[in-house]
SEFIZA-3560 file (N, C-alpha, C; in Angstrom, 3 decimals):
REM SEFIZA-3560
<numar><xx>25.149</xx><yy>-90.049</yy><zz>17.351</zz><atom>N</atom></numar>
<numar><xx>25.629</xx><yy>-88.890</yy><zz>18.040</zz><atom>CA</atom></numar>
<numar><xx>26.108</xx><yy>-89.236</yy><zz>19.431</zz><atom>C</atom></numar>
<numar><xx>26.870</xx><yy>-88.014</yy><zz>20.175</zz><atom>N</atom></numar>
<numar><xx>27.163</xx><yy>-88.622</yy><zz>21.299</zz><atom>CA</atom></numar>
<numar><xx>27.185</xx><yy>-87.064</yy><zz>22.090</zz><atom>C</atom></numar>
<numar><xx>26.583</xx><yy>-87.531</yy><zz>23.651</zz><atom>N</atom></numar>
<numar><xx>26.055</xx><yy>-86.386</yy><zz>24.375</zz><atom>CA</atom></numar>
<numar><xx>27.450</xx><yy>-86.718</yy><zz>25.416</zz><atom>C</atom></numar>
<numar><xx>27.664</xx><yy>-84.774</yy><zz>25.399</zz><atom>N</atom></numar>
<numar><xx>29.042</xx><yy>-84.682</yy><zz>26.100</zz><atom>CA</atom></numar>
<numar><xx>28.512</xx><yy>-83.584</yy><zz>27.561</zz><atom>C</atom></numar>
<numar><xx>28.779</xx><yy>-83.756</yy><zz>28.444</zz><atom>N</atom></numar>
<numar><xx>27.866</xx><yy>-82.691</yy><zz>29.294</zz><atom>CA</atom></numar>
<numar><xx>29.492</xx><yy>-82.009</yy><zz>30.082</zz><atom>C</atom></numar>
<numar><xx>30.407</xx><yy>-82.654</yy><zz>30.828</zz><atom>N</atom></numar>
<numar><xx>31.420</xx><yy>-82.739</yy><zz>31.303</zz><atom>CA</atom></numar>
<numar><xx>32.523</xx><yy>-82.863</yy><zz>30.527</zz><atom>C</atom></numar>
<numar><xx>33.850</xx><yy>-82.153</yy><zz>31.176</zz><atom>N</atom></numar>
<numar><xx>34.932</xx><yy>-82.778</yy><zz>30.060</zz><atom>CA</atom></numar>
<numar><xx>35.536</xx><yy>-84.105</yy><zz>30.492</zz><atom>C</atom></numar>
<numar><xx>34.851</xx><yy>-84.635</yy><zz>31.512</zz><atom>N</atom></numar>
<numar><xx>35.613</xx><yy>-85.945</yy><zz>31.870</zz><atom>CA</atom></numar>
<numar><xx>34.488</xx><yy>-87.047</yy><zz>30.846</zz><atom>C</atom></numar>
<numar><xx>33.477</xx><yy>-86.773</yy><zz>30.313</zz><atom>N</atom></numar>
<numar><xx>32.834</xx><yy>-86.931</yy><zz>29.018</zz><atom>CA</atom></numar>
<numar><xx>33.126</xx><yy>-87.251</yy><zz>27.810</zz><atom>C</atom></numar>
<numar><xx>33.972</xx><yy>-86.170</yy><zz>27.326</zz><atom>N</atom></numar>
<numar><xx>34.988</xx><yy>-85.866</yy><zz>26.565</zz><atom>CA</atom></numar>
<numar><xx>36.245</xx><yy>-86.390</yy><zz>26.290</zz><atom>C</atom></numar>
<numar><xx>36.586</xx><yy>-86.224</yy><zz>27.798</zz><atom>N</atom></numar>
<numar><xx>38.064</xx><yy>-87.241</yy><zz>27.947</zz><atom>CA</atom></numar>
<numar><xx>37.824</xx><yy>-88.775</yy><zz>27.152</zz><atom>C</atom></numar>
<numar><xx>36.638</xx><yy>-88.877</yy><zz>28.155</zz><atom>N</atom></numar>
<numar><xx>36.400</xx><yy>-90.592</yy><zz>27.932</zz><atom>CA</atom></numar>
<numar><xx>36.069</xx><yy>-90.714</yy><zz>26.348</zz><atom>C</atom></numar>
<numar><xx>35.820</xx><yy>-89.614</yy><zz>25.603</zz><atom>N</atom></numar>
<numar><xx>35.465</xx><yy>-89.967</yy><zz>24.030</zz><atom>CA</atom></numar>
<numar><xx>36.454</xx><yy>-90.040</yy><zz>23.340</zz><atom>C</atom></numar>
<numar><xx>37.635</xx><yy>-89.445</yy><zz>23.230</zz><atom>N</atom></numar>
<numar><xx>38.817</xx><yy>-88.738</yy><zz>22.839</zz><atom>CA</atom></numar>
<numar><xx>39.987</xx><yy>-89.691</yy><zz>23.580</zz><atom>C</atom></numar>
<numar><xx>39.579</xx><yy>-90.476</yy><zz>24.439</zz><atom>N</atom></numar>
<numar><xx>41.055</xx><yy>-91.540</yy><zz>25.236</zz><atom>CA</atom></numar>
<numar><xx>41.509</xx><yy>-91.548</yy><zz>23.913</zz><atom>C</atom></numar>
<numar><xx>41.250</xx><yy>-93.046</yy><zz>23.321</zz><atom>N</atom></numar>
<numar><xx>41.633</xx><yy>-93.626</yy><zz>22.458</zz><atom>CA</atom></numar>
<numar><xx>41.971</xx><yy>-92.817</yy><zz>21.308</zz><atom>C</atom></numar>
<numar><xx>41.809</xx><yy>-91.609</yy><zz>21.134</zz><atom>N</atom></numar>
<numar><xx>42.445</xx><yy>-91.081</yy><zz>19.305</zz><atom>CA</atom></numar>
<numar><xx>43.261</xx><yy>-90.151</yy><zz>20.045</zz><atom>C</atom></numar>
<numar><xx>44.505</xx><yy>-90.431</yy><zz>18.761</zz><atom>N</atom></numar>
<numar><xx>45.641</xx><yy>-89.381</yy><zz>19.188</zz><atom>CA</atom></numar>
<numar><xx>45.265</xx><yy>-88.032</yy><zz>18.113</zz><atom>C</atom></numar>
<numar><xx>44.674</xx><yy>-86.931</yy><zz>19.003</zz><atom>N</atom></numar>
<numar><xx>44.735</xx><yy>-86.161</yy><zz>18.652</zz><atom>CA</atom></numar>
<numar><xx>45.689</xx><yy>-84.933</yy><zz>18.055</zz><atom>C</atom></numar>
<numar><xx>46.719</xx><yy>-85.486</yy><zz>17.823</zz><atom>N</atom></numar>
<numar><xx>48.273</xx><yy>-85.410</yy><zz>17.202</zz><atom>CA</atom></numar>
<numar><xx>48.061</xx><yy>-85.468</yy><zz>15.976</zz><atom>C</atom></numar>
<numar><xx>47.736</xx><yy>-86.046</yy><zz>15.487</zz><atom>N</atom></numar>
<numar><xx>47.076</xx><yy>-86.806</yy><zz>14.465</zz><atom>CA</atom></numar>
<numar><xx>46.279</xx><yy>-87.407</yy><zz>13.513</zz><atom>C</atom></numar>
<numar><xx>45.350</xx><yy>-87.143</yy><zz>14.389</zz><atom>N</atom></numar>
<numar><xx>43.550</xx><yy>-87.341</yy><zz>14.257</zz><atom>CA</atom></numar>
<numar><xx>42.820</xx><yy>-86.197</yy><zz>13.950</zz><atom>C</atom></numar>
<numar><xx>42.891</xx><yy>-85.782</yy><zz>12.842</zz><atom>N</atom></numar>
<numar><xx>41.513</xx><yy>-84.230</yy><zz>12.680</zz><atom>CA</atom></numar>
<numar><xx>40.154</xx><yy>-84.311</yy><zz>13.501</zz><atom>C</atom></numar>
<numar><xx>39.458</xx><yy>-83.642</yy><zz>14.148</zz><atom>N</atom></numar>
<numar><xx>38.584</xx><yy>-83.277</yy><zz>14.838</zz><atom>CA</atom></numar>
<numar><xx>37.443</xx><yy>-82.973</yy><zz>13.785</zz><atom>C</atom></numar>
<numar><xx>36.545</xx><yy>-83.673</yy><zz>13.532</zz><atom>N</atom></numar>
<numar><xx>35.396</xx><yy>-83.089</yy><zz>12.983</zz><atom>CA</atom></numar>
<numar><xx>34.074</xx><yy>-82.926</yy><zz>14.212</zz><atom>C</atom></numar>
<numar><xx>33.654</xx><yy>-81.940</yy><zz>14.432</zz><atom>N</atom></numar>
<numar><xx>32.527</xx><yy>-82.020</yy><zz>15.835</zz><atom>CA</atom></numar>
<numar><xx>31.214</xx><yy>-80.686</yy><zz>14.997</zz><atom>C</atom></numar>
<numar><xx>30.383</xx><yy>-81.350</yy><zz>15.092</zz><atom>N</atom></numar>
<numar><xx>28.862</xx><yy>-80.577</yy><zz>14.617</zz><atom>CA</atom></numar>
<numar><xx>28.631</xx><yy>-80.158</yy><zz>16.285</zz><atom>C</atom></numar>
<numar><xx>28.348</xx><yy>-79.133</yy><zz>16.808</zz><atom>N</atom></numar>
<numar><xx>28.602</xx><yy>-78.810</yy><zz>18.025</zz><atom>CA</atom></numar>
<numar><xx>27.225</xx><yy>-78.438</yy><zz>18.235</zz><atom>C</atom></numar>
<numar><xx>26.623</xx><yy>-78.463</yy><zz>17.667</zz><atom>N</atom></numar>
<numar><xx>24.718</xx><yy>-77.855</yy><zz>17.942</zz><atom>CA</atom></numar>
<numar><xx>24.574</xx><yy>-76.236</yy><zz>17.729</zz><atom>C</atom></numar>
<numar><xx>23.937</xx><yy>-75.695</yy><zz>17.976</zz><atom>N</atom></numar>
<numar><xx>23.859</xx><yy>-74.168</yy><zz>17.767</zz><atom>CA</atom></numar>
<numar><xx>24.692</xx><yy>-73.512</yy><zz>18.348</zz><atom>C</atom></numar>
<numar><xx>25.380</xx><yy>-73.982</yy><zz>19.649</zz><atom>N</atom></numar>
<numar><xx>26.248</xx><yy>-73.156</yy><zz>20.674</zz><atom>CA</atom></numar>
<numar><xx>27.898</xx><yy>-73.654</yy><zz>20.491</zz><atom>C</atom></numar>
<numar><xx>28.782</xx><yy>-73.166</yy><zz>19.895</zz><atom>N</atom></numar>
<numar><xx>30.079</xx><yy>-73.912</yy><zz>20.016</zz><atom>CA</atom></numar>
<numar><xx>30.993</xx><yy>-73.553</yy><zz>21.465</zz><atom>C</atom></numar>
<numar><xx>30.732</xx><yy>-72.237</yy><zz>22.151</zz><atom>N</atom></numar>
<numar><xx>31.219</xx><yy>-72.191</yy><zz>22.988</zz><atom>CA</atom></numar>
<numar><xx>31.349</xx><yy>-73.348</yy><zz>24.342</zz><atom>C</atom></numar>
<numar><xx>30.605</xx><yy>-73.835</yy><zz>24.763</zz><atom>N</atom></numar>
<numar><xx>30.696</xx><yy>-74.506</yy><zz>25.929</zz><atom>CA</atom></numar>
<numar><xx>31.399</xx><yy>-75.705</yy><zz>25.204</zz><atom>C</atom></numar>
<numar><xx>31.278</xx><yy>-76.413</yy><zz>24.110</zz><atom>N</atom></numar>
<numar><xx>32.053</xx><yy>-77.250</yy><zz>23.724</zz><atom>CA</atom></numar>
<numar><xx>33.893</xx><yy>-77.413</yy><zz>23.650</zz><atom>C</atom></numar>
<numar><xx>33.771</xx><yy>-76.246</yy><zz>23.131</zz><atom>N</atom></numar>
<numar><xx>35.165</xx><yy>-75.437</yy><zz>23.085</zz><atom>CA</atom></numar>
<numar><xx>36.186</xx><yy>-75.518</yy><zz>24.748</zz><atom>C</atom></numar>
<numar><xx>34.596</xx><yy>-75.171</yy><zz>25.654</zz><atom>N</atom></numar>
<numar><xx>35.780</xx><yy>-75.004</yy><zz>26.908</zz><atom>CA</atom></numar>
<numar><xx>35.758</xx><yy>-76.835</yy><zz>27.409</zz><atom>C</atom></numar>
<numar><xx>34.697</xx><yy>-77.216</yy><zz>27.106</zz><atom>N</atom></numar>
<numar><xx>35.205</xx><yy>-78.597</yy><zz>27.564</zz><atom>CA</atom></numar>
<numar><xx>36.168</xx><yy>-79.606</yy><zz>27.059</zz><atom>C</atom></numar>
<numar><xx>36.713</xx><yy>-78.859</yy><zz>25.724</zz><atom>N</atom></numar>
<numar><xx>37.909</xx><yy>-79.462</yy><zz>25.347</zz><atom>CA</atom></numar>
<numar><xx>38.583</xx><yy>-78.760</yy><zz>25.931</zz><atom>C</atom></numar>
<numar><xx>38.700</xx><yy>-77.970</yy><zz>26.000</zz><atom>N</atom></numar>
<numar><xx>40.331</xx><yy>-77.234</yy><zz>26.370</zz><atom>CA</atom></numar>
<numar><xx>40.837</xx><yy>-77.821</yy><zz>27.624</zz><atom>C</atom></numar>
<numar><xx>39.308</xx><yy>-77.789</yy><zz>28.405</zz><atom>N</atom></numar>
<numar><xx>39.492</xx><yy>-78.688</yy><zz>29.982</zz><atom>CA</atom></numar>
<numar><xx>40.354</xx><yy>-80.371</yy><zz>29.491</zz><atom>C</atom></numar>
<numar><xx>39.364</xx><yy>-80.816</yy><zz>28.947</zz><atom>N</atom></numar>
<numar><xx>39.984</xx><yy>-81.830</yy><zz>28.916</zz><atom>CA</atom></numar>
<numar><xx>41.456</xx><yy>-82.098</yy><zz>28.223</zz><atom>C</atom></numar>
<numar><xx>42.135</xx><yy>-81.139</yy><zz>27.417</zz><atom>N</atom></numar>
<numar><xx>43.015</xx><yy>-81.112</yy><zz>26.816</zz><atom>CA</atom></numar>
<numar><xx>44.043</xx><yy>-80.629</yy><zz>28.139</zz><atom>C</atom></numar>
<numar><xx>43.914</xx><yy>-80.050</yy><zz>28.973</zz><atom>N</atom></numar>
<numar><xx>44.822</xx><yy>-79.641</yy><zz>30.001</zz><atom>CA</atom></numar>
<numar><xx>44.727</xx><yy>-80.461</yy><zz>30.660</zz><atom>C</atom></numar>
<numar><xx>43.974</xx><yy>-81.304</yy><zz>31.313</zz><atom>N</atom></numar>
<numar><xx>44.293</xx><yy>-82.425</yy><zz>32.219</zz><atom>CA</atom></numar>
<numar><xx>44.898</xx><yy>-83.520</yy><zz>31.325</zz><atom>C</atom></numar>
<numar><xx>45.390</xx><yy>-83.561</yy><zz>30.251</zz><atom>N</atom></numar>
<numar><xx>46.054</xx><yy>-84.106</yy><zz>29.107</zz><atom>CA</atom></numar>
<numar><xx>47.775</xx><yy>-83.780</yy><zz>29.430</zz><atom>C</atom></numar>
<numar><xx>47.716</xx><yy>-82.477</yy><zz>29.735</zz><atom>N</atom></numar>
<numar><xx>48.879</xx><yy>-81.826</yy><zz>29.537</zz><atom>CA</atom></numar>
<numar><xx>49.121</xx><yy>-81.489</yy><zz>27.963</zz><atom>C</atom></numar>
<numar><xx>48.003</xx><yy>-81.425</yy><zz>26.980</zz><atom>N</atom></numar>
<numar><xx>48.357</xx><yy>-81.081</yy><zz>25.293</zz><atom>CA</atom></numar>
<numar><xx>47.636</xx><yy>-79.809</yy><zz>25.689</zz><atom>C</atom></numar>
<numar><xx>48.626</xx><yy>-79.045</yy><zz>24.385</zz><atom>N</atom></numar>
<numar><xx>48.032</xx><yy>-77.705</yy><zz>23.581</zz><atom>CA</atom></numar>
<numar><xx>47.219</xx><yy>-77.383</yy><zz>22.907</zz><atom>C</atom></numar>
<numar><xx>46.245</xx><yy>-77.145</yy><zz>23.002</zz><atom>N</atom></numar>
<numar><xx>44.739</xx><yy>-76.569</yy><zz>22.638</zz><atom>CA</atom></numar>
<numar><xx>45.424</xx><yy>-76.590</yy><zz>20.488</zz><atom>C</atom></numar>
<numar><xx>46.739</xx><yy>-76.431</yy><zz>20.967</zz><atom>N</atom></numar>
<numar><xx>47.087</xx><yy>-75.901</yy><zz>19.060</zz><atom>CA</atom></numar>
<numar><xx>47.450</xx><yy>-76.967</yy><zz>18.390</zz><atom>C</atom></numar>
<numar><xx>47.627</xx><yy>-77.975</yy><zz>18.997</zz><atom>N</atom></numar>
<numar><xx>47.762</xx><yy>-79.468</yy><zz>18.580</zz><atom>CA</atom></numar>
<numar><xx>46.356</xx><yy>-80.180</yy><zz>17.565</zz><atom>C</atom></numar>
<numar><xx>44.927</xx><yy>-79.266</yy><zz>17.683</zz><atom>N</atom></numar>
<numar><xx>43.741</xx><yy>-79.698</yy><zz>17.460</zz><atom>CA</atom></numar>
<numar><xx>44.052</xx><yy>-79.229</yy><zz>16.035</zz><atom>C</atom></numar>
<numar><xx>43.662</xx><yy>-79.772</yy><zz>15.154</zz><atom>N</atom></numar>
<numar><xx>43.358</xx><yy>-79.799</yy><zz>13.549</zz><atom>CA</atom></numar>
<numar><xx>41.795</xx><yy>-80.624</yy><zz>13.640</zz><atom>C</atom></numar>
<numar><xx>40.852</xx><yy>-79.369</yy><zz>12.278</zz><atom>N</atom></numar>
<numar><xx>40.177</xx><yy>-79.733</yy><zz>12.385</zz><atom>CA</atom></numar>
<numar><xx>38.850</xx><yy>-79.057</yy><zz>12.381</zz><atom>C</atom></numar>
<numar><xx>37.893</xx><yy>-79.296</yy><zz>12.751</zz><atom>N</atom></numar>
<numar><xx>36.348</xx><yy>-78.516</yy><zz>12.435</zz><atom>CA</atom></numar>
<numar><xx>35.775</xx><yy>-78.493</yy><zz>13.837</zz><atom>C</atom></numar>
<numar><xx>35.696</xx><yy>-77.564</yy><zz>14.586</zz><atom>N</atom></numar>
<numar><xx>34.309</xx><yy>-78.062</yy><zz>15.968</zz><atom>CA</atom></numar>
<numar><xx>33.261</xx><yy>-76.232</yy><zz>15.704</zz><atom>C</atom></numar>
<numar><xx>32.174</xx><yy>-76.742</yy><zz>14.894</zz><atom>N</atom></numar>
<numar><xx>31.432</xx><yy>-76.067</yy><zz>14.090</zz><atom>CA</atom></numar>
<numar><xx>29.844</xx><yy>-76.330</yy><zz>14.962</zz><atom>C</atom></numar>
<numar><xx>29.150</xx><yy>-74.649</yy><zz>14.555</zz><atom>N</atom></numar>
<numar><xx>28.193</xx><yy>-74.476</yy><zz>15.078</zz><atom>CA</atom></numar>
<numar><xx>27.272</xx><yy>-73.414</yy><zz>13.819</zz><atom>C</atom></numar>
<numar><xx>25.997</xx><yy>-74.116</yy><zz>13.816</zz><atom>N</atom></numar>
<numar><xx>25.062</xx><yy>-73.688</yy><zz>13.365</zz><atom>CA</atom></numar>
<numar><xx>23.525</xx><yy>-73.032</yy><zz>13.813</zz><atom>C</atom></numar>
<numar><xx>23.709</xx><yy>-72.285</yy><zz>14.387</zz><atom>N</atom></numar>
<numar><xx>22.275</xx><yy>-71.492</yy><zz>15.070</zz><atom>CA</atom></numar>
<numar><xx>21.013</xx><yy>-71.620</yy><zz>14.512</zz><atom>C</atom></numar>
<numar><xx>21.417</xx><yy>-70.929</yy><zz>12.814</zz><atom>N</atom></numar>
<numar><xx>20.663</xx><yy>-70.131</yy><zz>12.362</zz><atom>CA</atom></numar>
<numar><xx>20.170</xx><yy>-71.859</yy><zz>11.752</zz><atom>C</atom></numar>
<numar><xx>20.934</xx><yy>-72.856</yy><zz>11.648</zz><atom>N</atom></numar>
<numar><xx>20.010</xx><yy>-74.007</yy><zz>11.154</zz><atom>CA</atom></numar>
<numar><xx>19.361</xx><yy>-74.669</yy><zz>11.945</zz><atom>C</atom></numar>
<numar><xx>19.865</xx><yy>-74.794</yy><zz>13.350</zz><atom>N</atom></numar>
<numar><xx>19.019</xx><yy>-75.050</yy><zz>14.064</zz><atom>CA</atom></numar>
<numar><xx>17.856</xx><yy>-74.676</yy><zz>14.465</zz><atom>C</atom></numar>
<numar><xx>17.557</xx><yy>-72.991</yy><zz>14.452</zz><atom>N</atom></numar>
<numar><xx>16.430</xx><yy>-72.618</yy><zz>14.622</zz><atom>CA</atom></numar>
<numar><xx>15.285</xx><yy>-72.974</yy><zz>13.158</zz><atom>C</atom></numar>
<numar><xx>15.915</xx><yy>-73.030</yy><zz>12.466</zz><atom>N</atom></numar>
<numar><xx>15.253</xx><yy>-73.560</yy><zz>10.825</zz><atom>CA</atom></numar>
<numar><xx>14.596</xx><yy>-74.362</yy><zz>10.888</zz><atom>C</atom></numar>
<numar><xx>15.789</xx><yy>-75.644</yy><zz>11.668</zz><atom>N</atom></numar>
<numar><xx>14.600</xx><yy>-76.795</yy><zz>11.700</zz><atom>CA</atom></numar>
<numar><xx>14.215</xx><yy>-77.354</yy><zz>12.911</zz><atom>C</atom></numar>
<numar><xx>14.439</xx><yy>-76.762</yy><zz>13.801</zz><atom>N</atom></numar>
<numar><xx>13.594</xx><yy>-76.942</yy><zz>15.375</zz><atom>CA</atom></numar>
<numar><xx>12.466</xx><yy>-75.428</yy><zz>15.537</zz><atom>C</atom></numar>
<numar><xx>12.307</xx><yy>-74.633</yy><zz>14.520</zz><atom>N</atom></numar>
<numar><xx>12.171</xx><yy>-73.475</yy><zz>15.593</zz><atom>CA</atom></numar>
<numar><xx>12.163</xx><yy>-72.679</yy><zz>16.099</zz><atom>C</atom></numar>
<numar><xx>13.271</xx><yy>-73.623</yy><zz>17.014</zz><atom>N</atom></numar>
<numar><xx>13.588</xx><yy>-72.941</yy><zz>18.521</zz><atom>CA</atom></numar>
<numar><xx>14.943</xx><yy>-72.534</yy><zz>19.003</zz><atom>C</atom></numar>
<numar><xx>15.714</xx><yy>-72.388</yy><zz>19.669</zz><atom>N</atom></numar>
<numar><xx>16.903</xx><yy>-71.938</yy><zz>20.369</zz><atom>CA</atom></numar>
<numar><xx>17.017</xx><yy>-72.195</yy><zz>21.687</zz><atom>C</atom></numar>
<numar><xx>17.846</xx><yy>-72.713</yy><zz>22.650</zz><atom>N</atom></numar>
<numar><xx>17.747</xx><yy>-72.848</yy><zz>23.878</zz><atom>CA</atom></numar>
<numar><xx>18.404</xx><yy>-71.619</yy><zz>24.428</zz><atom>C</atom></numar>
<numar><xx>18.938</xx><yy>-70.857</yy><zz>23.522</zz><atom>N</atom></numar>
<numar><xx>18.904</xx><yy>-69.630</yy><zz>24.415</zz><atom>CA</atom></numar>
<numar><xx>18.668</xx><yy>-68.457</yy><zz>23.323</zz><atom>C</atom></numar>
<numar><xx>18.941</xx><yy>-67.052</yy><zz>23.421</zz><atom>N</atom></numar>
<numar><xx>18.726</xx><yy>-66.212</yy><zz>22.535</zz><atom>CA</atom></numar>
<numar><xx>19.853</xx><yy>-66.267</yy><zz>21.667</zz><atom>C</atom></numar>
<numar><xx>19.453</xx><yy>-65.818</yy><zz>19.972</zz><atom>N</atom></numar>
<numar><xx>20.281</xx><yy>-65.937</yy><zz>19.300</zz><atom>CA</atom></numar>
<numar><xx>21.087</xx><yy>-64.945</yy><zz>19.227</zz><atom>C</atom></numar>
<numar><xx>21.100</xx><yy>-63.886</yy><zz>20.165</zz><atom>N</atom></numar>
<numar><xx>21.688</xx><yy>-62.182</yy><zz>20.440</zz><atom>CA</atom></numar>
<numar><xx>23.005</xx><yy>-63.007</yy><zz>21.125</zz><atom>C</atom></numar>
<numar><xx>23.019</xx><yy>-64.110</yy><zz>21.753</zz><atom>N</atom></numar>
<numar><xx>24.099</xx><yy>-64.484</yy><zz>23.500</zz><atom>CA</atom></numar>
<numar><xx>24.686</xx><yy>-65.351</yy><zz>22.457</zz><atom>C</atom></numar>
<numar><xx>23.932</xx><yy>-65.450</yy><zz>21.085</zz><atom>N</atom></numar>
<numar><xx>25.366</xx><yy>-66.819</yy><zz>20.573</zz><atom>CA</atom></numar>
<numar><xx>26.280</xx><yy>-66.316</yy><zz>19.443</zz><atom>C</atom></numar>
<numar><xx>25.984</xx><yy>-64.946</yy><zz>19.212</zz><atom>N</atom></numar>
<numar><xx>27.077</xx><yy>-64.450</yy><zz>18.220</zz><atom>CA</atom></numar>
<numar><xx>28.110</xx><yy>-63.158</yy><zz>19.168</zz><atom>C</atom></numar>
<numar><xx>28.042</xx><yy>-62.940</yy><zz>20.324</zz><atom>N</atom></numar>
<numar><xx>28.635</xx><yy>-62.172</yy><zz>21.038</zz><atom>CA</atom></numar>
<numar><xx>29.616</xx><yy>-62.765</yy><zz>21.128</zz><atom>C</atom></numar>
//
């Protein structure tokens, strides 16, 4: 796995594949939102279109709480 906190994170994961090209598969943890904006960040300091992405960046809550549990935040704030 690989821990992304920043989109200059991101950047640095994503240099090398042309995302033109390259389908996106991303297991995003329970929360897909913050992932989402740190691509987009990093896709604009790119100068590419967010619509250029083909591909999966997928989030699972309800499995995470299954098999942790737990939630790092409420599961009410992750389907809004």
């Amino acid at each position: 796995g690989l821990s992304v906190v920043t989109a200059d994170d991101l950047a640095r994961a994503l240099a090398d594949i042309d995302l033109a090209r390259t389908p996106l598969f991303v297991e995003a943890g329970p929360a897909v939102g913050p992932l989402l904006s740190l691509l987009a960040a990093s896709l604009q300091v790119k100068g590419l279109s967010p619509f250029i992405i083909k591909g999966v960046v997928a989030a699972d809550p309800l499995g995470e709480l299954a098999a942790s549990g737990r939630l790092s935040c409420s599961i009410e704030s992750l389907y809004i």
